[in-house]
N, C-alpha and C positions, 0 to 999 in steps of 0.2 A: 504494500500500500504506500504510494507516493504523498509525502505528505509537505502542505506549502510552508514557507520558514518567510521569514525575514530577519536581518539581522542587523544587530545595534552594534556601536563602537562608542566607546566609553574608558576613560580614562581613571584609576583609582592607584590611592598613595598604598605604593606596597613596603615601602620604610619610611623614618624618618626619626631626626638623633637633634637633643638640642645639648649644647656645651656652652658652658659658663669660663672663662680666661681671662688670667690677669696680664697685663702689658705693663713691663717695668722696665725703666734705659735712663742710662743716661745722656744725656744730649748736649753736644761740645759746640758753641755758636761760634759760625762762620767767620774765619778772617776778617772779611771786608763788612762784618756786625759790627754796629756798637757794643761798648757792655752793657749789662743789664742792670738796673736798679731793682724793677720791679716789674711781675707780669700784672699787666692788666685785660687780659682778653686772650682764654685759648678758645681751641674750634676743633674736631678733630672730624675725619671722616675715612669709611673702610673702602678698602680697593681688594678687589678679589683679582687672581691674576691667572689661575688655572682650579681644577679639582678633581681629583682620578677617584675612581671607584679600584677597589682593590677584593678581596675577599672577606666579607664582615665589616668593612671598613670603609669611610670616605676620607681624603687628604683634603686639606684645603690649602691653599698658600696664596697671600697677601701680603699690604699692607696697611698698617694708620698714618696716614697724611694727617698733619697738625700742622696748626699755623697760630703763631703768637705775635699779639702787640704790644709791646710793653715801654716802660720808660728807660730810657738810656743817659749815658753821662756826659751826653753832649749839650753845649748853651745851644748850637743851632738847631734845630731837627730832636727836639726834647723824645719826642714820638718815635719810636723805630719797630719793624717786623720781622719775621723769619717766618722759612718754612719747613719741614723736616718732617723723616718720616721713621716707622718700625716696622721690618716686617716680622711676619709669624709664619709657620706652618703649623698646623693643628689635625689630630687624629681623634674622628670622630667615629664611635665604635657602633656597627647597623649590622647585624644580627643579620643571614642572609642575602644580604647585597653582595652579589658577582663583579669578576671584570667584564668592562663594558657598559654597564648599567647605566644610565643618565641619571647624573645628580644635580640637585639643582641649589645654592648655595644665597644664603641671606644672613641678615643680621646689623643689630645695632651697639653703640657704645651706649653704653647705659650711663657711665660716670666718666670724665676725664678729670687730673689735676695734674698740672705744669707748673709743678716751685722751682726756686731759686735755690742752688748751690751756691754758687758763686758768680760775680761777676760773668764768666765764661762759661759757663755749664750750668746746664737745667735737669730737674728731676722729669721726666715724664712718666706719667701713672693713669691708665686706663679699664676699666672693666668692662668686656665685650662679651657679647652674647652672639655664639653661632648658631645658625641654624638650617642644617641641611635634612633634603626630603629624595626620596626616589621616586618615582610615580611609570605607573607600567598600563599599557594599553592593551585592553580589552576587546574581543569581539566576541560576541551570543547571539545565537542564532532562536527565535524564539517561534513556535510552531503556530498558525495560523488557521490550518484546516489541512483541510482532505482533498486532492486536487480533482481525482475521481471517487463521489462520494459511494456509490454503490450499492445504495441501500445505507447507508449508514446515517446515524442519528450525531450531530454535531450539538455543542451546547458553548458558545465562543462567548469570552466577555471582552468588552472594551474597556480600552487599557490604556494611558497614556504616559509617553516615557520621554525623555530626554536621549536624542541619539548626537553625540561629537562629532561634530565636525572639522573644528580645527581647535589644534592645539599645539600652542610655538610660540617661541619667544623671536622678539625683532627690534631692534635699535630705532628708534623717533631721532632725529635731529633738525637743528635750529639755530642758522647762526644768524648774529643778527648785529649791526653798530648802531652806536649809541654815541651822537655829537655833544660833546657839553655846548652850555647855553652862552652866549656872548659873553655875560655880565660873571660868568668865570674865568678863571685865572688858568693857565698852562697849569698840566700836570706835569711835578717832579719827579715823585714817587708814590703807586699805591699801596698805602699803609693797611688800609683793611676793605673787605667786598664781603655784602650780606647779597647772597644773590640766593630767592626762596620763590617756589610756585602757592598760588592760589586758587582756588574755584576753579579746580582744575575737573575739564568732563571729558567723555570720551561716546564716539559715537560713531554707527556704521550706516556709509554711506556709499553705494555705485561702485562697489567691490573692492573697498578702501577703508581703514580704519584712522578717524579723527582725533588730536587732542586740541580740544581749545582750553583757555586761560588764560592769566595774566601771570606775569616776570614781575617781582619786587627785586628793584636792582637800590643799591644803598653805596657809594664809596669813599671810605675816607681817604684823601690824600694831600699830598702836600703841595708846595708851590713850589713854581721853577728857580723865582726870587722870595726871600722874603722867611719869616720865621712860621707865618700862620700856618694853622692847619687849614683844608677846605673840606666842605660837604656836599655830596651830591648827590641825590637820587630821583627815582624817576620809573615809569612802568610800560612795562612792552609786553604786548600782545603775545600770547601762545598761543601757535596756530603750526602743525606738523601733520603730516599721515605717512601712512604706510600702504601700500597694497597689497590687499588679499584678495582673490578670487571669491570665496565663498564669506565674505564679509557685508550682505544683502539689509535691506532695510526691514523687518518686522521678526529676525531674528534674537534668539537669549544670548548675549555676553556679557563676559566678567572681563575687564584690560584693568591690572592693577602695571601701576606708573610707578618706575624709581630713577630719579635721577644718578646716574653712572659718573657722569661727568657735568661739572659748570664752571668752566672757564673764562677766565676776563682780562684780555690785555691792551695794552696801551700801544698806539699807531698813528703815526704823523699826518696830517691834514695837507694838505694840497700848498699848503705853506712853508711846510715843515714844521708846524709847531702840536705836539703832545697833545692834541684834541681831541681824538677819538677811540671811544671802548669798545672793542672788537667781544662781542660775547659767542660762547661758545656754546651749546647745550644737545646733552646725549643722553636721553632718556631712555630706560630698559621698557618694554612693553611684553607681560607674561599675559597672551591674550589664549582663551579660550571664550568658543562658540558654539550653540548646541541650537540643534531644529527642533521647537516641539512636535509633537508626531501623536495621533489616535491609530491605535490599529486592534485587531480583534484577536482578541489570544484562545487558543484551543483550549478548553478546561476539562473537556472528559467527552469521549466516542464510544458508541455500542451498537451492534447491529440485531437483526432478528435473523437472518439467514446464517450468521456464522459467530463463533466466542471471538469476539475483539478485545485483543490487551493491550492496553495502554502502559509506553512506560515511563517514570517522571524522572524529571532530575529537576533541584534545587536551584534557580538562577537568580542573579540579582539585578533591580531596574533600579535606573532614577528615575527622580520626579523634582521639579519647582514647585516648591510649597507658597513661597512667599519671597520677594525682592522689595526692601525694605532700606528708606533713605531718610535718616534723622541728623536733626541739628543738635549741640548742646551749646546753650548762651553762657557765659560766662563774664560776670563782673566783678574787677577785684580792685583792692588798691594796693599798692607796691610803697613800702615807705622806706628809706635810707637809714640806714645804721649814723650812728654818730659820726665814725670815723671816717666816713665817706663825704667826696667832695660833692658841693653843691651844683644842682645842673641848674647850665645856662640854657641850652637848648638839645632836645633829644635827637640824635641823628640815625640809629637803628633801632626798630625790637622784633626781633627775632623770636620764633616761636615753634618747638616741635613737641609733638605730641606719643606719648607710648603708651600704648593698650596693654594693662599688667594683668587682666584676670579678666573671663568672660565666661559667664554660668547661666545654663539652662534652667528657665522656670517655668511653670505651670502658662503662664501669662505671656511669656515669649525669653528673650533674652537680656540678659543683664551687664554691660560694658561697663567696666572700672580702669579708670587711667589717670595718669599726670601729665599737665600740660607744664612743660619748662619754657619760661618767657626770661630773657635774657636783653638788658639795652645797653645800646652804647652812646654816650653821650656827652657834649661837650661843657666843660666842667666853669665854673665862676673864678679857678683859681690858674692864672697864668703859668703858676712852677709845676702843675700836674692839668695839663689842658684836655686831657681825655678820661672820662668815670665809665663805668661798668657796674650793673647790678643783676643781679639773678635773686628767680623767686620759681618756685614748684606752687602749683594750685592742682590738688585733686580734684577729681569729676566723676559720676555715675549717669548711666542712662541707662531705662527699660527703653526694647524695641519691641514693641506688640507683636505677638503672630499668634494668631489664634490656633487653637488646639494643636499648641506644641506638644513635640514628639519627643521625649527622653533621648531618644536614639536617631536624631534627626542629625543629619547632617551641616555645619554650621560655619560658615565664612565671614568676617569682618575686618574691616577693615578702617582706618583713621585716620583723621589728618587735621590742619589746620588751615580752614575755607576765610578767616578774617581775623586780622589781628590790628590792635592799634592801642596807641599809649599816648595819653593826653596830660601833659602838666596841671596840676593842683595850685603847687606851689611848688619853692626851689630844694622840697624834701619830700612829697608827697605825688602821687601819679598813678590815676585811672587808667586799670588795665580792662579793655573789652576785648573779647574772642567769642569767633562762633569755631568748633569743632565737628566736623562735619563724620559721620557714619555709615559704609555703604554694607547693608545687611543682605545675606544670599544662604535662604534656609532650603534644603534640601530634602525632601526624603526619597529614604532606601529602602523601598520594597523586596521584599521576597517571593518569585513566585514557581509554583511547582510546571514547571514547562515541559510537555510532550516530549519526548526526543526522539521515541518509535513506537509503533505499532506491531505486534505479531498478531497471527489469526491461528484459529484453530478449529475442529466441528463443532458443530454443537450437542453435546449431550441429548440427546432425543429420548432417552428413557427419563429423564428427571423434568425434562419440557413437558412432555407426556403427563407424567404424574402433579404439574400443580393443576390450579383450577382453572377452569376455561373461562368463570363468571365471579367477580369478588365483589361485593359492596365494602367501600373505606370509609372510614372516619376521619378528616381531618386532624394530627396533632401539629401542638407547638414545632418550628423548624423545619417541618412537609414542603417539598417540593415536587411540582407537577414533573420534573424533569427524574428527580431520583424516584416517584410510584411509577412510572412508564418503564423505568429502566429495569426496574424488581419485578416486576410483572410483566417483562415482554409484549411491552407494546408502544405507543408512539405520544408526545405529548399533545398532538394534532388531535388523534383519535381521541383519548380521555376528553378533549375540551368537543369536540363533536358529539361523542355520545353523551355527556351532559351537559351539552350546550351553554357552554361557559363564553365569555366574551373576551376574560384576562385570563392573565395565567396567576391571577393572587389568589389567595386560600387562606381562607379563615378557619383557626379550630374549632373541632365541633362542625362542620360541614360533611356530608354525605356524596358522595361521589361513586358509579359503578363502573371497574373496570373489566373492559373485553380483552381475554389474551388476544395476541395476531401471530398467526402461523402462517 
């Protein structure tokens, strides 16, 4: 018996390892550095650079780029930077992971701190969190029917699943200049660059995938003449795609965005004079795309002319339960320690956000995080003309989904869609943020799927021996499909010979059925 299939491709994580590392160096500043008095401003960022899958195990190797502004012990140029880096190799231990395998490799600095040794040397001290995953592609074939039915009784339910379509990662890029304005001065040197995305969306269009946004571009630097510092910032459009074939408009996808690289350098104008900021930006896109699909799934076959066996096997589907996009508002105020200098005017605030705990509840899902808001700002006091503050403000959000599932599958993600810091007074400063949360609940069905048929006679002595005429009684749980099947005969005929109009059945109803030979 030929039987019809269709088949799903589906992607599921078949390892994945998280590691906790500490990053300790010492850090010896460049010749052509000033010394150092004091830091006032690190920054650190991870660079992955390969990752082999080996036997149980994944390798990573990187590095942390850090970048410090600090004050130095010069009367000209009070203000000076560096940049410098660590790298690591890290072994993370994955329990059946093969050579070959695709691994796929993330993670954040959770804490940085850059002291002072000495004039010449700095302590650098970081805790990073890795986290690598394998994920392995799937195909199920899932049984449909009977292609020639033959007398045979069919009972299909509809069914509605998620089938893959693509899944790959792919580089976004964006380069873009940026002229300073008239009424600035040449740049000398760039002392520090807050370069962050915003309201950042993604969206498929004409076999293409889009990100729009805005660029928060911030730079402090110095003059060509002259002791001041300058500030400048300014916003530029995020607008890149990529091309995919099967990237169509009324399709499900997830593109989570990480920027790789953001670059900013300095480039002579048509004059020759240090006018313009060449940016650079290389964004990672981990895009996955899925077709919804109804189709009718085989649930149980039986004939009257011959023993039909059905045989099962255990397969597993998805399903999109709920796609889910919340804000969280945040209003805080930030106040200055004593020993910190007074701001004249605020020239960056900076804002990243980490998702530390997320728990399923009755009600939907529950997100816990810290938003770290960092400024940098120009100071009241001439012998230290640049200040820095930092502050952590915890956050919680429920994300409604109704009749969550314990065992549902669960994706979120975080970021920071608005940030802004407003002077109070020259100690004091209104921090607003919206936090943005893109939620993607999944469920993972179970379902008992055909995989063949054998046939065999039919017992004709035990046919023989039931009864040709039965009066039933309705019980609780009765279906018209499983009394036709027990008593050889068709669910058509039961509803003919008591002229029934559905197929529902109430307990306690009367019903007579005719065997069919």
């Amino acid at each position: 018996m030929e039987l019809n299939k269709i088949g799903v491709h589906r992607k599921q994580e078949k390892i994945s390892a998280i590691s906790q590392i500490t990053l300790d160096d010492d850090y010896n500043v460049p010749d052509y550095r000033p010394d150092i008095v004091k830091v006032l401003k690190e920054k650190g960022e991870l660079r992955f650079d390969e990752v082999n899958a080996s036997n149980g195990a994944a390798w990573v190797k990187g590095s942390m780029v850090f970048r410090v502004l600090y004050r130095s012990d010069q009367e000209n140029g009070k203000i000076s930077c560096l940049r410098g880096e660590i790298p690591f190799q890290e072994k993370l231990n994955m329990e059946g992971l093969v050579d070959y395998d695709k691994v796929k490799v993330g993670g954040e600095i959770e804490d940085i701190t850059i002291g002072v040794i000495n004039s010449r040397k700095l302590s650098v001290r970081a805790v990073v969190v890795l986290r690598t995953a394998s994920e392995e592609e799937v195909d199920e074939s899932f049984t449909t029917g009977v292609s020639e039915p033959d007398g045979c009784e069919q009972k299909v339910k509809s069914t509605q699943m998620l089938r893959l379509v693509l899944a790959e990662r792919d580089i976004c890029r964006q380069k873009t200049e940026i002229v300073l304005p008239s009424s600035k001065p040449n740049v000398h040197e760039v002392l520090w660059k807050s370069i962050e995305l915003r309201s950042v969306e993604s969206f498929l269009k004409d076999g293409a995938i889009g990100v729009n946004g805005e660029i928060l571009v911030a730079i402090l630097y110095s003059e060509e003449e002259g002791e001041r510092l300058q500030w400048f910032e300014t916003t530029v459009p995020l607008s890149c795609s990529v091309d995919k074939e099967a990237a169509t408009e009324g399709k499900l996808y997830k593109v989570k965005i990480t920027p790789v690289t953001m670059e900013l350098e300095v480039k002579q104008d048509y004059d020759g004079e240090e006018r313009i900021f060449v940016m650079e930006l290389a964004l990672d896109m981990d895009i996955h795309i899925w077709q919804e699909e109804t189709f009718d799934l085989l649930e149980d076959i039986y004939s009257l002319s011959r023993n039909v066996i059905p045989v099962r096997r255990q397969r597993g589907l998805e399903n999109l339960r709920m796609k889910n996009y919340a804000k969280q508002r945040l209003v805080e105020q930030m106040v200055l320690s004593g020993n910190q200098e007074k701001i004249l005017q605020i020239c960056a605030c900076e804002g990243n956000v980490l998702l530390e705990h997320k728990e399923i509840t009755p009600e939907g899902v529950m997100a816990e995080g810290i938003l770290t808001v960092e400024l940098l700002y120009i100071t009241t006091d001439d012998h230290m003309p640049v200040g820095t503050a930092r502050e952590i403000y915890p956050f919680s959000q429920l994300l409604e989904v109704p009749d969550m599932q314990k065992d549902a599958h669960v994706e979120l993600e975080c970021g920071v869609e608005q940030l802004s810091a407003v002077m109070l007074d020259q100690e004091h400063i209104e921090m607003k943020a919206v936090i943005h949360l893109d939620l993607m609940v999944f469920d993972e069905m179970s379902v008992m799927n055909i995989e063949e048929v054998t046939e065999e006679p039919l017992d004709m002595e035990a046919l023989k021996q039931s009864p040709g005429l039965v009066g039933y009684i309705i019980k609780q749980g009765d279906s018209l499909w499983n009394i036709a099947k027990e008593n050889h005969t068709t669910v058509s005929d039961i509803m003919e010979t008591n002229q029934l109009k559905t197929q529902t059945l109430t307990p306690g109803d009367q019903i007579l059925i005719i065997k069919k030979v």
